[in-house]
N, C-alpha and C positions, 0 to 999 in steps of 0.2 A: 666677883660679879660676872654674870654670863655676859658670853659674847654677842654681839647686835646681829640681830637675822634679816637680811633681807627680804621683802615684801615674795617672791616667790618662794622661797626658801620658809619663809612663816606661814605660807598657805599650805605648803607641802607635811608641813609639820603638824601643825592643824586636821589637816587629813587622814595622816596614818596615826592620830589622836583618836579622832572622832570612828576612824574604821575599825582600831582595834576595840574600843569601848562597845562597839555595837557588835563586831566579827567574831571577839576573841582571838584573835589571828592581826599578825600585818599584812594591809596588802603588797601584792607581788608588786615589779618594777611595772610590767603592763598596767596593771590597774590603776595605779599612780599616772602613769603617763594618758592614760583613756580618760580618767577624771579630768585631765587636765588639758587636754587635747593637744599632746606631744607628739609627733610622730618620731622621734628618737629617745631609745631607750638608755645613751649616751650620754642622754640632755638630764633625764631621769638619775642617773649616775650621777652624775658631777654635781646636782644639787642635794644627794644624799651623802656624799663624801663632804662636800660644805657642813655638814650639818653633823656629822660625825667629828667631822675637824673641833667645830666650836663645842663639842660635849652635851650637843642634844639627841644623839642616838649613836645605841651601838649596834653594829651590822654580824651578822653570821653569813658568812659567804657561803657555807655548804646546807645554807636553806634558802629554799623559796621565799621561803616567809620571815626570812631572818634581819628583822628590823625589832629593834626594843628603844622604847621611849624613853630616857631618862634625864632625870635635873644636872645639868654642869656641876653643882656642888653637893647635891643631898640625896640622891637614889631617885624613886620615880616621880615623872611630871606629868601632871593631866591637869595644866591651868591654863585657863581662860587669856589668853591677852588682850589689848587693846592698844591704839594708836593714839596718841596725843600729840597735839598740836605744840610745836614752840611759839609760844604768842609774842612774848616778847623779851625781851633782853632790861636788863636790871644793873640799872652801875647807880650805888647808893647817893644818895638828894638829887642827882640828875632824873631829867623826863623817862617813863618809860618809852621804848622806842621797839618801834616793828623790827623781827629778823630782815635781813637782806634775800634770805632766801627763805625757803617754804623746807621745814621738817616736822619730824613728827619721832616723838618717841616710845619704844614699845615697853608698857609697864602691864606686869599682871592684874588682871584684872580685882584678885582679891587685895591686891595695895589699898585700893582705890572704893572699889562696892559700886553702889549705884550715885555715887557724889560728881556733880559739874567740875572738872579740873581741867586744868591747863599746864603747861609746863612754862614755868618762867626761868631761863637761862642768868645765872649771877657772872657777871665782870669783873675781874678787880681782886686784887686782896684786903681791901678794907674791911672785912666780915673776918677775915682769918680768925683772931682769936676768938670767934662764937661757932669756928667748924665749918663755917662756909668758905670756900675757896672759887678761885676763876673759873671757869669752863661748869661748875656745880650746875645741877637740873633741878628747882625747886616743883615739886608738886603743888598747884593750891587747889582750895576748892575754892568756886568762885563764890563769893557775895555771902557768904552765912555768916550768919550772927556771931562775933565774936564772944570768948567767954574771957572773963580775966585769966592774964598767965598763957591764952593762946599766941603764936605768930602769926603776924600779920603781914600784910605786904599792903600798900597804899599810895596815894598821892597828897599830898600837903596842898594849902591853898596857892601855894607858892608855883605849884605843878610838879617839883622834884619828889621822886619815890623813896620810901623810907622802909626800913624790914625792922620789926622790934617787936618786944613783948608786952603784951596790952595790960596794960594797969588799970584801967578802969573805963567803961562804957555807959554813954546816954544814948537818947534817942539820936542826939544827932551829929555828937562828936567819939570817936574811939584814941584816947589816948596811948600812948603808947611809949615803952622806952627804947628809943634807936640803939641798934646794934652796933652803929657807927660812932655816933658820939657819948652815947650813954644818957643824953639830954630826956627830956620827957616832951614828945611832941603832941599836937592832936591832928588828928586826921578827920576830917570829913564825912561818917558813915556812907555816903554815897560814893565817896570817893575808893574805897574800900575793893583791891583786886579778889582781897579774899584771905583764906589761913592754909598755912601751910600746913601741911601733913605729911609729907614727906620728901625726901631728898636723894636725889640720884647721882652715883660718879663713877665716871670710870675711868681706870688707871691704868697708864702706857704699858 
């Protein structure tokens, strides 16, 4: 999995994305720095060596213009990202609960398309045997309609949150089978974070 970019360092990127799609060309380190209103070329430097470090571009030193864009694991990148929220923290029949702090995680944008998501962080190894592990990044979209067979993420009338596979929906209940107990619970269509579509991790 690629390495996490820091917010300048994802603009910078972004940049000599969008310049070479339009240029044909990368721009120089001045131009980068004039976009950005750097007045050291130093500063320009150090966040293109970041960014080489983590396997988002590789550099020619004996060109001007010697910047190439490329995927950390599969040849070239010219994708969209976006910033997602960690909404909340998830440890299975307990309340969902606010992060302590404010992030945000960056996922390509074609994961995702034009769907409402959040990222919901999982606690705990009580998911282990269905693939979800502590520190895990849940994608959901928020509030859509479940189908049978989709994951769901929800709150019981109880208030504790539940992650499981939907067996069957009405208008006003979404059953579901906990990941945790294997029980068959129902959830409260309102109550309803949303479904999950994908999962994020990364490893030391």
């Amino acid at each position: 999995m690629a390495a996490t970019l820091y917010k300048r360092q994802r603009e910078i990127l972004n940049f000599i994305k969008k310049f070479v799609a339009k240029n044909q060309a990368a721009p120089t380190l001045q131009e980068i720095a004039d976009n950005f209103g750097l007045s050291s070329l130093a500063t320009v430097h150090a966040h293109l060596q970041r960014l080489e470090e983590k396997g988002y571009i590789i550099r020619d030193y004996h060109g001007e213009r010697g910047i190439e864009v490329v995927d950390p694991s599969s040849g070239p990148l010219f994708r969209d990202i976006v910033e997602l929220p960690v909404s909340w923290d998830f440890i299975p029949e307990q309340p969902l609960s606010q992060p302590a702090a404010v992030e945000y995680k960056v996922i390509p944008v074609d994961w995702i398309g034009n769907k409402d998501c959040v990222c919901i962080r999982v606690h705990g190894w009580d998911l282990k045997e269905c693939l979800y592990a502590d520190g895990d990044i849940l994608l959901v979209e928020q509030k859509r309609k479940p189908s049978v067979k989709a994951i769901v993420l929800g709150r019981a009338v109880d208030g504790g949150a539940h992650l499981g596979e939907v067996v069957s929906v009405t208008i006003q209940t979404c059953e579901i089978r906990s990941f945790k107990s294997n029980a068959r619970i129902a959830l409260p269509v309102d109550q309803l974070v949303g479904s999950v579509i994908g999962q994020y991790r990364l490893y030391a």
